[in-house]
C-alpha positions in Angstrom: -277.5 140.0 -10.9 -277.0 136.5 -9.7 -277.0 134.2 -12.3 -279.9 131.2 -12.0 -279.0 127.6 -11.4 -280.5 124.3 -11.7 -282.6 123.6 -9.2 -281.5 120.5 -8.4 -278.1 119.9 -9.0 -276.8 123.7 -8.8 -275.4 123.8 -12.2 -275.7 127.8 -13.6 -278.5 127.6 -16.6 -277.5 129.2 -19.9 -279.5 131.9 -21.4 -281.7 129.7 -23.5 -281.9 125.9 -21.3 -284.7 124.3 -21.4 -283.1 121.7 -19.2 -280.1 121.9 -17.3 -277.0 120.6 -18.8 -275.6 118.0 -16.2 -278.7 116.7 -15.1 -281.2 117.3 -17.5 -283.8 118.6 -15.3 -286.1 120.3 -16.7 -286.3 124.5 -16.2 -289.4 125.6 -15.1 -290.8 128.7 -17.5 -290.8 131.3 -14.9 -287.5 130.1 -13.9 -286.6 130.5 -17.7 -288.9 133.7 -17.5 -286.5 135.1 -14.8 -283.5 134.6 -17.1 -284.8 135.7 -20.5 -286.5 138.9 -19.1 -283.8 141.0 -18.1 -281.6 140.5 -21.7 -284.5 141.8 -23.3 -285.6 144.7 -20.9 -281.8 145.3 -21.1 -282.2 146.5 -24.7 -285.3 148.5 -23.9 -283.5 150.3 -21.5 -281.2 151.1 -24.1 -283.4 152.4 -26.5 -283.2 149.1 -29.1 -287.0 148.5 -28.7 -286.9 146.6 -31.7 -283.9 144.1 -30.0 -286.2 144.1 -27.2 -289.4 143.0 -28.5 -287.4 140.2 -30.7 -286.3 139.3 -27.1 -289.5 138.2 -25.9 -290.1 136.0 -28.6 -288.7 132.9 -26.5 -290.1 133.9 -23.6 -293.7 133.9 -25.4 -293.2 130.8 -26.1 -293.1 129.2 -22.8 -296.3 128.0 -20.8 -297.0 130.3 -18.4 -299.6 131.8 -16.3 -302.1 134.1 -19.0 -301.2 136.9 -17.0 -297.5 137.0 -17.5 -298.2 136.2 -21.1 -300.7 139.1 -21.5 -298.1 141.4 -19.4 -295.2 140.3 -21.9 -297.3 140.7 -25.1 -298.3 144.2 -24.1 -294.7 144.7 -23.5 -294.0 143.7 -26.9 -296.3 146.1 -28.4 -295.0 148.9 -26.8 -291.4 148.4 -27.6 -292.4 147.8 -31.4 -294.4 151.0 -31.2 -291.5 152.7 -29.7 -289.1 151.4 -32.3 -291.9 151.4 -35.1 -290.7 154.8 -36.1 -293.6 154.8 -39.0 -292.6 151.2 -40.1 -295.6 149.8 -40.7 -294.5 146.2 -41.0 -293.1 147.1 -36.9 -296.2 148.9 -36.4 -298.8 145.5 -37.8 -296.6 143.3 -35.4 -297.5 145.6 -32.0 -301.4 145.2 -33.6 -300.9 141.6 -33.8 -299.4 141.8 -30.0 -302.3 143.5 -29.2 -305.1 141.4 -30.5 -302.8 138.2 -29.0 -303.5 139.9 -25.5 -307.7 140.1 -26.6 -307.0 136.4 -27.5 -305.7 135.1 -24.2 -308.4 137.0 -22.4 -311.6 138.8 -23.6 -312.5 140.9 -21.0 -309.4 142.4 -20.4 -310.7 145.7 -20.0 -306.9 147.3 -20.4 -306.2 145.2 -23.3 -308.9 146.3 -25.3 -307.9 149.9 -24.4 -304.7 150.0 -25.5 -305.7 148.2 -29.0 -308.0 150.9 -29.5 -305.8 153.9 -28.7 -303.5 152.2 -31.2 -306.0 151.8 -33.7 -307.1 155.4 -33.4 -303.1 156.8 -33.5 -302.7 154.9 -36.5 -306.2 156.3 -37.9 -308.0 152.9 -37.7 -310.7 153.4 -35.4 -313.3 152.3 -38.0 -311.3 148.7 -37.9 -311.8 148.8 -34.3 -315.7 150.0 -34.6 -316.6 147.2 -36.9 -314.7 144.6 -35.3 -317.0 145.2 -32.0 -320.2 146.2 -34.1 -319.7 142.8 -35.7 -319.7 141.1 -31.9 -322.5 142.8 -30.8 -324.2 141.2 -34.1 -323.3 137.9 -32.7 -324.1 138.7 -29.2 -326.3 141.9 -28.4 -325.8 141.3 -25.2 -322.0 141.7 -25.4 -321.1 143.7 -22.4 -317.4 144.5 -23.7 -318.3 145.1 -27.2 -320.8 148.0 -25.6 -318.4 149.1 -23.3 -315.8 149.6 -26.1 -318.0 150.9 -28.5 -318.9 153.6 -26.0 -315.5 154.8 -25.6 -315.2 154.7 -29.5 -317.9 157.1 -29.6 -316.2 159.2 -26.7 -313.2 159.3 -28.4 -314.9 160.3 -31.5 -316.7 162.9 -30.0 -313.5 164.4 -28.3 -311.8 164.5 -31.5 -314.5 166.7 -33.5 -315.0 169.2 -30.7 -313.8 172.5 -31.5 -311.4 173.6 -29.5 -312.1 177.3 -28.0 -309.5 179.9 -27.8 -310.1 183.0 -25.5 -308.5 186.0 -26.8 -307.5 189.0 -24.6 -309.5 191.5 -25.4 
């Protein structure tokens, strides 16, 4: 990997510059994007989820476009869950990922998706029910609290099923 350099005078940028260091230009976020990333899909690839996730703590902070900041807190949230390994302080943090990714944009149909598989895996669906019930008391209208309410119900549903065995006879 090359390594990224100021854009106007050339000088190569430093993990963590929020201005380059001869000229004092300042480094645009998804120029400082492009050099934070990789260090923290680095540990991912690794298997230290938990190295990667701290990783994109700097990177959160920058302004950028809501789309790369919903991309990179769903990111987050899956490398805690993968490094979670039952720790529920690890496992509260993806949540809070989660519901960040809601925050930045409400009808992010994935985003509410993946909060709610999470909620059900950890045996929280009734956190996620009454969180929507209570929009659609605000709002009846709500189309995504209907929409996610529905696959609440279909997820229920699919869990209570009894499952049928055939037996050779």
């Amino acid at each position: 990997m090359s390594a990224l350099q100021c854009e106007k005078c050339g000088q190569v940028l430093a993990l963590a510059d929020a201005q380059c260091s001869v000229c004092a230009t300042p480094v645009p976020a998804l120029q400082r994007l492009a050099i934070l990333l990789p260090r923290a899909e680095a540990f991912a690839d690794q298997e230290r989820y938990v190295d990667a996730a701290r990783g994109l703590e700097l990177p959160l902070s920058l302004d950028l476009p809501v789309n790369e900041k919903k991309a990179l807190w769903r990111k987050r949230a899956a490398w805690l869950r993968k490094g979670a390994n039952g720790q529920s302080a690890l496992l509260d943090q993806a949540e809070t990922a989660l519901t960040e990714v809601l925050r930045l944009d409400d009808n992010d149909d994935l985003g509410h998706q993946v909060w709610i598989d999470f909620l059900v895996e950890r045996g929280m669906a009734a956190k996620a029910k009454a969180w929507y019930q209570q929009r659609l008391e605000l709002n009846p209208a709500d189309a995504v609290a209907k929409r996610q309410m529905t696959v609440l119900r279909l997820a229920a549903d699919f869990k209570t099923q009894p499952v049928i065995v055939k037996r050779d006879e």
